[in-house]
C-alpha positions as CSV (number, residue, x, y, z in Angstrom):
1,X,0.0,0.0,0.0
2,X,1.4,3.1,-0.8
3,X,1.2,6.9,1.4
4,X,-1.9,8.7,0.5
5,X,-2.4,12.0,1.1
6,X,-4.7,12.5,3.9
7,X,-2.2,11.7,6.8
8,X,-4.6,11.5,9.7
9,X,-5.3,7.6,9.3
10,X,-4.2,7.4,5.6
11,X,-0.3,7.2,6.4
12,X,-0.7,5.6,9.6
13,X,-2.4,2.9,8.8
14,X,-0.4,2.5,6.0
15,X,2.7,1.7,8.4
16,X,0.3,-0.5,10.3
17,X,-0.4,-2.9,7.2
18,X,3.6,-2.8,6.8
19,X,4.0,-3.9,10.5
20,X,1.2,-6.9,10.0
21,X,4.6,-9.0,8.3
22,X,6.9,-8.2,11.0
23,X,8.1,-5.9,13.9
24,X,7.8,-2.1,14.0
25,X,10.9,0.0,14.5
26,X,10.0,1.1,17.5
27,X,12.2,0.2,20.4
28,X,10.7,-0.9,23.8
29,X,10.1,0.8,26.9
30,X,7.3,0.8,30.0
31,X,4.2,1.5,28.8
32,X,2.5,4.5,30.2
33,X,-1.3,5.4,30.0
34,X,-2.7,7.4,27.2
35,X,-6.2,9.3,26.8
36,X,-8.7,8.6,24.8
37,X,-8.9,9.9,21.5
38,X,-12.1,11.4,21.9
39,X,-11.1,13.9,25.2
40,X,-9.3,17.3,25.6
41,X,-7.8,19.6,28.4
42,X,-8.9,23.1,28.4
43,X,-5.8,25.7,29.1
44,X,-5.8,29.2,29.7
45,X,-3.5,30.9,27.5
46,X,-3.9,34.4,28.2
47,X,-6.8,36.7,29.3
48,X,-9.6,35.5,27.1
49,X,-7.7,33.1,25.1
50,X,-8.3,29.4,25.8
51,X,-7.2,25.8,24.2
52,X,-8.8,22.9,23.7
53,X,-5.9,21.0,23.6
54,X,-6.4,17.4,22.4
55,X,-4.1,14.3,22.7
56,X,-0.8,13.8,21.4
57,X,-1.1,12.8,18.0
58,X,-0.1,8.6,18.1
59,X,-2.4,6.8,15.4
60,X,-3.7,9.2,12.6
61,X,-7.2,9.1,14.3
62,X,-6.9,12.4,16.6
63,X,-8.3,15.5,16.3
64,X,-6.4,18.6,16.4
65,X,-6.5,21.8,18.6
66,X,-9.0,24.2,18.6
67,X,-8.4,27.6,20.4
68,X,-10.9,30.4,21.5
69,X,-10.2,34.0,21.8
70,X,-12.9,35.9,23.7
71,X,-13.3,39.7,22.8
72,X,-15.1,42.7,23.7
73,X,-18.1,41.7,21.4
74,X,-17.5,38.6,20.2
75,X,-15.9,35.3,19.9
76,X,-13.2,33.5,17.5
77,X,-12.8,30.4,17.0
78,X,-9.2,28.9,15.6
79,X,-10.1,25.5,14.2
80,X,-12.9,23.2,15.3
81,X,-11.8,19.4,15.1
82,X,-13.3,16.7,13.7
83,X,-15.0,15.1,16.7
84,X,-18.2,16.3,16.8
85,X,-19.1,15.3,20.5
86,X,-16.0,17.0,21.8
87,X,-16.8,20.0,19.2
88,X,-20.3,20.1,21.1
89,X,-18.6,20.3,24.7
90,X,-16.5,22.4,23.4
91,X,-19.0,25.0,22.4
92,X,-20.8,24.2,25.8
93,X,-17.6,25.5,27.6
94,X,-17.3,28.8,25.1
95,X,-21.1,29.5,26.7
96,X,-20.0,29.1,30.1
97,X,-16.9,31.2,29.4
98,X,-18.9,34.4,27.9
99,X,-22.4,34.9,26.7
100,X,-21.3,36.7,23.7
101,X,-21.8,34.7,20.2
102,X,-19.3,33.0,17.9
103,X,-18.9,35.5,15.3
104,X,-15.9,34.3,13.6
105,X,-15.0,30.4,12.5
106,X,-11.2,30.2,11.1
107,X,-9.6,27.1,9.7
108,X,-5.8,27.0,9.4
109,X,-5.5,24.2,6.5
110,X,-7.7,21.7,4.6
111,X,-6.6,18.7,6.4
112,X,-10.1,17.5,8.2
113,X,-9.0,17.1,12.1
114,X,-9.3,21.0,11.6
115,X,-12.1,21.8,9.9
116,X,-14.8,18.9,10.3
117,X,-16.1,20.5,13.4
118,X,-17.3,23.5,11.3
119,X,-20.8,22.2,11.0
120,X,-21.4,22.1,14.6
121,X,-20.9,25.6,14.8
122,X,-22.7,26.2,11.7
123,X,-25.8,24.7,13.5
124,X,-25.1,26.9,17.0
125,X,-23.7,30.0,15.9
126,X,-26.0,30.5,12.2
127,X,-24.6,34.1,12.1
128,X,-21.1,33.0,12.4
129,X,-18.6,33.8,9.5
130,X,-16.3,30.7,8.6
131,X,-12.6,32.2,7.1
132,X,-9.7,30.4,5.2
133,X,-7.6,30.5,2.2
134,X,-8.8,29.9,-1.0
135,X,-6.6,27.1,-0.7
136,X,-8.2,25.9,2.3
137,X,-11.6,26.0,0.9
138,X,-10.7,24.4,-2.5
139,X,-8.8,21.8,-0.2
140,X,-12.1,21.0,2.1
141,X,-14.4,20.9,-0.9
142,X,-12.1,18.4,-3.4
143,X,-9.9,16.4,-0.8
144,X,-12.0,15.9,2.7
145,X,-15.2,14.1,1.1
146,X,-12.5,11.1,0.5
147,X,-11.2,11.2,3.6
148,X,-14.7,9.2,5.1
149,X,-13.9,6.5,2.8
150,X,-10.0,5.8,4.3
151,X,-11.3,6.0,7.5
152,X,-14.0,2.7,6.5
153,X,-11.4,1.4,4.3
154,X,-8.9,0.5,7.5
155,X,-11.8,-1.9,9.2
156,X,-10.4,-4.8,7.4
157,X,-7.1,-4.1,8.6
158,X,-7.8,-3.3,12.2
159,X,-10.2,-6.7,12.1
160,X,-6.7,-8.6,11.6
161,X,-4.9,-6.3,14.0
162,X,-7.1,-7.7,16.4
163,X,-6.7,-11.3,15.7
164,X,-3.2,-11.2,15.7
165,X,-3.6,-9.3,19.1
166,X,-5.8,-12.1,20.3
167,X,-2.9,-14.8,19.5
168,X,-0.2,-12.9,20.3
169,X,1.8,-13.8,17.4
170,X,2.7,-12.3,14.1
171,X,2.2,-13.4,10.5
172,X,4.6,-16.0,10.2
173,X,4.1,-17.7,13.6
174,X,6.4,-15.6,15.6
175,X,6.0,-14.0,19.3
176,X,4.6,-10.5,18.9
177,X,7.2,-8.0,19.9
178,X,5.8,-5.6,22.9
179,X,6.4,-2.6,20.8
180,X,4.1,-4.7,18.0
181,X,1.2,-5.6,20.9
182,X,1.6,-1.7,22.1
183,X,1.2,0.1,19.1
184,X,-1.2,-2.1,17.8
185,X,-3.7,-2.0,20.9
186,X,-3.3,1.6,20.8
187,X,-4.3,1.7,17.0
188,X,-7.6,-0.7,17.3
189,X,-8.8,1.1,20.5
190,X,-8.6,4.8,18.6
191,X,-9.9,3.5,15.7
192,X,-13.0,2.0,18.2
193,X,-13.4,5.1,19.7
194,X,-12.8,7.0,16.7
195,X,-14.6,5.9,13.4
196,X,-18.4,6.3,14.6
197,X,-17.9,10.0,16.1
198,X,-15.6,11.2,12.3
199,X,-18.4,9.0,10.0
200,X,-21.0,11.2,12.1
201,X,-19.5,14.6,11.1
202,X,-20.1,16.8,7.7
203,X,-17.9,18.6,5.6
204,X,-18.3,22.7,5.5
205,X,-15.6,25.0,3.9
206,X,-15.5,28.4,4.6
207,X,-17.0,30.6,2.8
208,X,-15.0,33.9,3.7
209,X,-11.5,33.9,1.6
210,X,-8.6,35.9,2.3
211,X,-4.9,34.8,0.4
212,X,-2.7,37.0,2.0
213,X,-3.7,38.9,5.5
214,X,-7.1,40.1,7.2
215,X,-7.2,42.1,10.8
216,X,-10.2,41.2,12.6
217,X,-11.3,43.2,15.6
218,X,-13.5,41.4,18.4
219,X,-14.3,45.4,20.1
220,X,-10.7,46.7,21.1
221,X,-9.3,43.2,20.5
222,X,-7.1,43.1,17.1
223,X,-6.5,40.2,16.0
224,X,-4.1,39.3,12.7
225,X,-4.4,36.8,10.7
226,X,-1.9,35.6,7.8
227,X,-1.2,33.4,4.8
228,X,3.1,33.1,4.9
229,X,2.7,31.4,1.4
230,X,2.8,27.5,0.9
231,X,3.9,25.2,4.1
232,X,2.2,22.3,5.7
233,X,-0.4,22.7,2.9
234,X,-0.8,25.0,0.0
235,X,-2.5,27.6,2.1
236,X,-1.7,27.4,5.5
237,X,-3.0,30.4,8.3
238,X,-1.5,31.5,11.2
239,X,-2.9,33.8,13.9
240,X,-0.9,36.5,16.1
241,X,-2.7,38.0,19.0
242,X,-0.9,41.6,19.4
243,X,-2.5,42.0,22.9
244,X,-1.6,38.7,24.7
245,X,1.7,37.9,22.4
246,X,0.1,34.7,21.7
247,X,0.9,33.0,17.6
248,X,-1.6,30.2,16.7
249,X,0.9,28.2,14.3
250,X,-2.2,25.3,12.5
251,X,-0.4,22.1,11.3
252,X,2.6,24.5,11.2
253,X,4.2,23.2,14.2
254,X,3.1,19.8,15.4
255,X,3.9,17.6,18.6
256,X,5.8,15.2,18.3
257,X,6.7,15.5,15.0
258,X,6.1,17.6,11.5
259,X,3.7,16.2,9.3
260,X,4.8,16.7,6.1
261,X,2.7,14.5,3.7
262,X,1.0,17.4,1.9
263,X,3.8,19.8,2.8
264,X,6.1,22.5,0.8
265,X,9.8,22.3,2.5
266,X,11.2,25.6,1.5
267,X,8.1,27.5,1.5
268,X,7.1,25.8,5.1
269,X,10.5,26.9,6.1
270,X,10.3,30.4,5.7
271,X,6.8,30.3,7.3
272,X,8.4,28.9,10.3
273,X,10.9,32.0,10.2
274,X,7.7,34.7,9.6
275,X,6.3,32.9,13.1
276,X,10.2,33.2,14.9
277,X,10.0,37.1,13.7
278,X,6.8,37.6,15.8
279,X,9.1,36.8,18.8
280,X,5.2,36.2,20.7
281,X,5.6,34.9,24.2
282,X,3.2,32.1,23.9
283,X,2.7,29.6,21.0
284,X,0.2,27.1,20.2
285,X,0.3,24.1,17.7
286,X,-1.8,23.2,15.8
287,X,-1.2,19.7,17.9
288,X,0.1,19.1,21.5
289,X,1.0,21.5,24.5
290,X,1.2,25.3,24.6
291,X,4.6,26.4,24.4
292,X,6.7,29.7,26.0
293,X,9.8,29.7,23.8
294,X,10.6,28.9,20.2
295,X,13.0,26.0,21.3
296,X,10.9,23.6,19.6
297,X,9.6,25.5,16.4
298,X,13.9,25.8,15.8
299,X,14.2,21.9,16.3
300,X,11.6,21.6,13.5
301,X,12.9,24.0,11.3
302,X,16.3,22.5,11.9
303,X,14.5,18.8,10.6
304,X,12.9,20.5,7.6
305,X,16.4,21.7,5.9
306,X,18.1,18.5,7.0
307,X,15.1,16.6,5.1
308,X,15.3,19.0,2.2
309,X,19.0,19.2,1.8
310,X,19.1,15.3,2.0
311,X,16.8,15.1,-0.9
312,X,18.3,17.8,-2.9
313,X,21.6,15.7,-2.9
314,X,19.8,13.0,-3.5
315,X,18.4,14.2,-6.8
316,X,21.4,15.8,-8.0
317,X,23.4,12.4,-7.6
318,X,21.0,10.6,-9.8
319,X,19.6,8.9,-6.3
320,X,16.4,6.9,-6.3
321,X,14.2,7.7,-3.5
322,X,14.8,4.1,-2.4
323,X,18.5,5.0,-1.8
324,X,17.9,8.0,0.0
325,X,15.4,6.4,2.4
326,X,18.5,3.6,3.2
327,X,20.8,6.5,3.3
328,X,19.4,9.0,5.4
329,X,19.5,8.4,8.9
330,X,17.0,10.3,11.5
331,X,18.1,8.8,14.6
332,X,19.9,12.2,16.2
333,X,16.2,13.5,15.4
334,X,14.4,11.0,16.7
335,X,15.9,10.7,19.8
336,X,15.5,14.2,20.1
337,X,12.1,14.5,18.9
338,X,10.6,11.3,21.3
339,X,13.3,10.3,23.5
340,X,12.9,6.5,24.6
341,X,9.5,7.2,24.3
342,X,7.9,4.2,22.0
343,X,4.9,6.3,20.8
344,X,6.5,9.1,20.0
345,X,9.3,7.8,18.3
346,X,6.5,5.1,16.4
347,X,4.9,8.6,15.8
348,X,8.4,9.8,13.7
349,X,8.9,6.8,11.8
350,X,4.9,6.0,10.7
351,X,4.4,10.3,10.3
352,X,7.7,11.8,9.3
353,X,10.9,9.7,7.9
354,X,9.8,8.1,5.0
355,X,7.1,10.3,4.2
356,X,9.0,13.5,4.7
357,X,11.8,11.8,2.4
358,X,9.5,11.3,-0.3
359,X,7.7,14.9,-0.5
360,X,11.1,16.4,-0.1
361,X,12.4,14.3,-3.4
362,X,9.6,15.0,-5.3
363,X,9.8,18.7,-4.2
364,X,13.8,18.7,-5.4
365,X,12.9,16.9,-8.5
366,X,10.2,19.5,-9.7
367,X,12.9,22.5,-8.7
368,X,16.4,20.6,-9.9
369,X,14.3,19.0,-13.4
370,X,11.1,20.5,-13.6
371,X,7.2,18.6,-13.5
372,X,7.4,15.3,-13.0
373,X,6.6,13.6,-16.5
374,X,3.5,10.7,-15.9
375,X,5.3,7.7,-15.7
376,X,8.2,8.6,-14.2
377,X,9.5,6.8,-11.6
378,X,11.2,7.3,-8.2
């Protein structure tokens, strides 16, 4: 099976049908207890700013974060998931927060764990206006609607999963290896949890475009938001809150890992640089925990050139992408990305190494040679 370009489930479960042969990668270590896929933690991030910050990503079937920003007249809402129960409580707790209405709906990138919530607020806040890129919108309409299909498509595969969890052993007869049984229950029980709560939700783009900036004011409350050009996706948005020095990055910056399966490496770059330059005090990805200082948004920069510079080299020596994936070792960055920490460092080698290869090579290819010809091969 080959990487398809929604990553949440798409390129995860692709690793899992690898891993039904043999071993994962992963390296072993305690187990420790995860949430479930379908809860959050709501943080404080400044005065009227709050996150609902949502699991660490671990299996493809997660949702991503969704942040409100309460002004004098209004609210906005940064990205609405694609859990629509948790999108419901979620809009339960903006009503506890403030009586004021929902008047703004913005959606960072195309990929659904960001947008599916939409219709929920639709159906609450009728007034409300939804904003992206044209990209984003384009992105929603033609590429999310298949996205319901993957997630039905991997039944088969975690029906299997589950039998082989049953016996304990792999394919050919062998024990399972613990990292194998770990990764593998963790998989079938988001997958569980997950599939009837996405297959519930609808698809809504927004309907207000903007392709370069837009300042919104909620009363005195300015608020900034900004296209940097291609990154993650082809039309990525990022929000700086003047008042409260807080940046809202979108699939920008990711714990624990970039995604890069629909990613531009130079241009994704030098957004990453346009969110340093704002030199805000608080950040928050567009997955995992708030963050204070740009330690981490430099260590994923730093991974990007690496991966592009490894590609580039790649092309200009004639390489095939098979030979740069057995060349190119990300150990250094894994260990500094996860740790010994089996799910995070899963995470890296099912999300980022071969994927990230692959779109950097086919990113050098198009610069170094030009389109890619149908046909050609890696």
């Amino acid at each position: 099976m080959n990487h398809i370009t929604i990553r949440h489930c798409a390129s995860r479960c692709c690793a899992a049908v690898i891993a039904l042969g043999g071993a994962t990668a992963a390296g072993a270590q305690a187990e420790r207890p995860l949430e479930s896929v379908l809860t959050y933690r709501t943080t404080k991030v400044a005065d009227g700013i709050y996150a609902f910050v949502t699991p660490e990503e671990r299996t493809g079937l997660q949702s991503g974060n969704s942040i409100v920003i309460v002004g004098d007249d209004g609210v906005l809402v940064f990205d609405t998931g694609n859990i629509p129960s948790s999108t419901r409580r979620q809009i339960a707790e903006i009503r506890k927060l403030t009586d004021k209405p929902v008047r703004y709906v913005v959606n960072s990138h195309w990929h659904p764990d960001h947008n599916l919530g939409n219709s929920e607020y639709r159906a609450a806040f009728p007034n409300a206006i939804f904003i992206g890129t044209s990209a984003t919108r384009a992105g929603i309409q033609a590429r999310v609607p298949g996205y319901f299909n993957e997630i039905r498509s991997f039944g088969p595969t975690d029906s299997l999963m589950k039998l082989r969890l049953s016996t304990g052993k792999m394919r050919d007869g062998s024990a399972m290896p613990n990292s194998v049984r770990v990764m593998w229950g963790l998989m079938t029980r988001d997958y569980g949890e997950f599939m009837p709560e996405v297959l519930s939700a609808r698809a809504f783009a927004p309907e207000t475009i903007f392709d370069d900036s837009l300042t919104l004011w909620l009363g005195q409350r300015q608020l900034k938001l900004v296209r940097p050009g291609r990154g993650n996706t082809e039309g990525d948005t990022f929000m700086f809150v003047p008042d409260a020095s807080v940046v809202l990055t979108g699939d920008l910056v990711t714990v624990p890992c970039p995604f890069p399966s629909t990613s531009f490496f130079s241009d994704w770059i030098a957004a990453l640089d346009r969110l340093k330059a704002l030199k805000a005090s608080t950040i928050v990805p567009g997955h995992g925990d708030v963050q204070h200082e740009y330690t981490y948004v430099e260590l994923t920069r730093e991974l990007l050139v690496f991966t592009r510079e490894k590609a580039r080299a790649a092309v200009l020596k004639g390489q095939t992408l098979e030979q740069l994936d057995k060349e190119t070792d990300f150990s250094d960055f894994i260990k500094r990305f996860g740790g010994s920490d089996l799910v995070r460092n899963d995470a890296f080698n099912s999300f980022y190494a071969h994927v990230g290869l692959q779109r950097a090579y086919d990113e050098a290819k198009f610069m170094l040679q030009g389109p890619i010809q149908p046909g050609d091969k890696h």
